[in-house]
N, C-alpha and C positions, 0 to 999 in steps of 0.2 A: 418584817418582809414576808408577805405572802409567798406560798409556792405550793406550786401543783405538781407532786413528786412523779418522775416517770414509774410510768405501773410496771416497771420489769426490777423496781425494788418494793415489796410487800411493805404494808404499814409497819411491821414490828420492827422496822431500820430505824425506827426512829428511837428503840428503844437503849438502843448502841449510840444513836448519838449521844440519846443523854447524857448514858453513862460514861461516857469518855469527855465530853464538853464540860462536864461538872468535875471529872476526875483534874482536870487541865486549869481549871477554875479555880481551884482550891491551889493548884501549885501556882498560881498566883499570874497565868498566863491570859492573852484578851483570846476569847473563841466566841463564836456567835451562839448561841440559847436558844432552844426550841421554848417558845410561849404557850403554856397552857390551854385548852380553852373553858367556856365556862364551867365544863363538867369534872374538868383537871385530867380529859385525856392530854395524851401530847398530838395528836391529828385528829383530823375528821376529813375519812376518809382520803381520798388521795390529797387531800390538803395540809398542808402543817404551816406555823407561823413561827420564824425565826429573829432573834433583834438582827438589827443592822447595826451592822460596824463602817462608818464612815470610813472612805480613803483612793485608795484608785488600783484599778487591775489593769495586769500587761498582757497581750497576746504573743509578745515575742520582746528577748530580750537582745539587748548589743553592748548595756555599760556594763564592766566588772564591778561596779562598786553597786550593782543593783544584786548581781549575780554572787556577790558574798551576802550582801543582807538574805536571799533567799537562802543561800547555806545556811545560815545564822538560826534565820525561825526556823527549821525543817531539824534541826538540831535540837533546839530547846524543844521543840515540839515531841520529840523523840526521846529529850531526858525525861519529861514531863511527864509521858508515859512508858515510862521500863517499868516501874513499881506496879500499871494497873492489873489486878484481878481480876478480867474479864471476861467471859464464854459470849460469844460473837452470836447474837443467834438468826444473823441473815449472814452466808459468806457465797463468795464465789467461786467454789473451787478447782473451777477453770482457765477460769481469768487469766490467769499469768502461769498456763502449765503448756510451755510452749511447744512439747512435740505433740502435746494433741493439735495443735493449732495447724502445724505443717501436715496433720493428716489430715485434718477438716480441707485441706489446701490441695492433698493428694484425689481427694474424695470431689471433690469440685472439679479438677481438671478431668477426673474420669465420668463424670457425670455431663459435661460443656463443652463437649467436642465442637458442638455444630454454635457454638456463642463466638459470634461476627467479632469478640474481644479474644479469642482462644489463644492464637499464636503469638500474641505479645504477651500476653500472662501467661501460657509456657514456657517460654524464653527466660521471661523473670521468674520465673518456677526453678525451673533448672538449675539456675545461678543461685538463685537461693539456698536451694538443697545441698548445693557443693559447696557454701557457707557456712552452712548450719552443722553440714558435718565435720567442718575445721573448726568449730568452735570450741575453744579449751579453759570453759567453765566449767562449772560443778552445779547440776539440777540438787545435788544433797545439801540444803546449807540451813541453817535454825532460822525459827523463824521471831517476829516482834509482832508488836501492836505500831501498825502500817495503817496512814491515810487511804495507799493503795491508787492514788491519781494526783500525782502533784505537777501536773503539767502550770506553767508561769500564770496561769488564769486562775488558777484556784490558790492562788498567796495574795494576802491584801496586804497592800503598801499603805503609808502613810505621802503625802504630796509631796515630803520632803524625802524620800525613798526609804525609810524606814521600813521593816517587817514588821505585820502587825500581827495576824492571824490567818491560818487557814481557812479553806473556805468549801463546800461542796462535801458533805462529809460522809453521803450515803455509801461510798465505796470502801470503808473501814473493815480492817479485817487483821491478821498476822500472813505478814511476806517475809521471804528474806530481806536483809537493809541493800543486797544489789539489785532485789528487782525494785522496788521500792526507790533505789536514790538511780539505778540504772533509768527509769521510767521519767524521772525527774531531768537527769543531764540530758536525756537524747530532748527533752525539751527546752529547756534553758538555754540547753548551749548548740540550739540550730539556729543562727541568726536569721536565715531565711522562713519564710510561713510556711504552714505544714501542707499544705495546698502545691507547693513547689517542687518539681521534680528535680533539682536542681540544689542538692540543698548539702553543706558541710559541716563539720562537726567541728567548733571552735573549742582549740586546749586555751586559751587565754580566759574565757566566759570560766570553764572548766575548772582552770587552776584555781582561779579566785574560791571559786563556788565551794569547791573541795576543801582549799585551809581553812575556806571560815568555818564548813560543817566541821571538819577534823578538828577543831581547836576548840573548838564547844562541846564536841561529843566524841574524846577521841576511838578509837577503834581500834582493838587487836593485831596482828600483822595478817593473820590468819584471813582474818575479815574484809583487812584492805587490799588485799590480793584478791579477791574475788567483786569488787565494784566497778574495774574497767571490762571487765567480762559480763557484768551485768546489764550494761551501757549496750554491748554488742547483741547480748540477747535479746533486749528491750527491742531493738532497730529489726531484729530479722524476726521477732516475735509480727513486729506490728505488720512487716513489710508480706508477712505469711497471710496474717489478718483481712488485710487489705484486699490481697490479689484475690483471694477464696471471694469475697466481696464485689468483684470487677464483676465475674461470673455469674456471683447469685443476682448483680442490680440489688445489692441490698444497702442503701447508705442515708440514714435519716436526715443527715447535715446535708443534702447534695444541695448544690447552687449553683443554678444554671449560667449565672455570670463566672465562673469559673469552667464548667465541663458540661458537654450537652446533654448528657445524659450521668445517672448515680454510675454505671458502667466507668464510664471515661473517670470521673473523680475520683472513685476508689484506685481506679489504676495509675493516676497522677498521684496519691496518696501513697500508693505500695514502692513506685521508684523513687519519693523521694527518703520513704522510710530507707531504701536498699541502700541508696549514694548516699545516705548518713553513714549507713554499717560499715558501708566500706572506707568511710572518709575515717569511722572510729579505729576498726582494722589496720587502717594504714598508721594509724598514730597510737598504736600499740604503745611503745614504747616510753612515748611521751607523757601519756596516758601512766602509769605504773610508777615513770619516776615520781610525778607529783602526787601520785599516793604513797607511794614509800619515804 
């Protein structure tokens, strides 16, 4: 498979794929293979060459038993790599460092007074920041060797719903395992598309998803206490993202058959991110027991 990597990751990304596709390789896992070219770089220039792994990708899920096969691989995927030795040498160490993200948020509302989107992305500003500061996670937690975007598009299934392999791999790096499987569930288990303002946070997708990862990879108590927290961060992380977004007009995905302008889609993006947080929020509880 051809591909034309986005130039906001440098050629040496590919250098991390390797080495963790062939680490995964050897433990006897399917992952997709950067292809050499004739000179035995692994790219030329922004292009690199990957095999293909036949099977099918989902945009959004609704069956549990798809919703454990995902726990299943994201696990083995994750025993596969606790042993690797690796120094990352493309990371992003902003990505997932979510009070910078709520000042980038702060910094945009003080700069976008006069942006015709102002007063609904303050309102969700607001609300947000009164979230963010009831949130009762822990920013201190260890970190792993993290895919770093496992939203349900980047797992390949087999026809028959099987897990086969990850997919997308430029975003590799060491996260905690809540932001990491937190990034994962507010994906998996939003039955609705992410496009959708309107959008809930399903404990049944959830529960599956959780035993089969836990049962494969199980986790300290320590550990498991801080994954429905992660979930919550993930949602007001993105929903922080988003709005700062509305503002700038800055959104490569826009589609005009959804929003007339990048403005309006990111803002349709930041409440449905928010009404996930709060749908997570509300189901604290339920959320916990089936990690405990």
């Amino acid at each position: 498979m051809l591909q034309r990597v986005n130039p906001i990751f440098p050629p040496r990304v590919n250098e991390d794929i390797e080495a963790v596709t062939a680490h995964v390789a050897a433990r006897g896992l399917l992952t997709p293979r950067l292809l050499r070219t004739g000179a035995g770089a692994l790219c030329e220039g922004p292009w690199r060459m990957l095999s293909w792994v036949p099977g099918v990708s989902h945009h959004k899920l609704s069956d549990p038993k798809l919703a454990a096969e995902a726990g299943r691989l994201v696990a083995r995927w994750h025993r596969a790599t606790e042993d690797l030795d690796h120094e990352f040498v493309f990371s992003r160490p902003l990505a997932h460092h979510t009070p910078h993200h709520m000042e980038v948020l702060r910094i945009a509302l003080a700069s976008h007074g006069g942006h015709r989107l102002f007063e609904q992305v303050e309102a969700l500003a607001m609300d947000l920041f009164e979230a963010w500061d009831g949130w009762q996670g822990s920013l201190a937690q260890p970190t792993r060797v993290a895919h770093g975007d496992l939203k349900i598009s980047n797992l390949r299934f087999s026809e028959a719903g099987e897990g086969l392999c990850l997919l997308d791999l430029d975003t590799m790096g060491r996260l905690p395992l809540s932001v990491e499987l937190g990034d994962a569930w507010r994906s998996w288990c939003n039955p609705a598309a992410e496009d959708s303002g309107e959008t809930v946070f399903s404990v049944e997708l959830f529960e599956a998803s959780a035993r089969a990862y836990l049962a494969e990879s199980p986790q300290p108590a320590e550990v498991r206490e801080q994954l429905g927290a992660g979930i919550e961060r993930i949602c007001l992380e993105l929903t922080a993202r988003f709005a700062a977004d509305a503002l700038e007009e800055s959104y490569f995905g826009w589609s005009a058959d959804v929003a007339p302008t990048r403005g309006d889609h990111n803002l349709l993006r930041a409440r449905g991110q928010f009404a996930l947080a709060r749908s997570v929020i509300g189901q604290r509880a339920e959320i916990a027991s089936v990690l405990r």
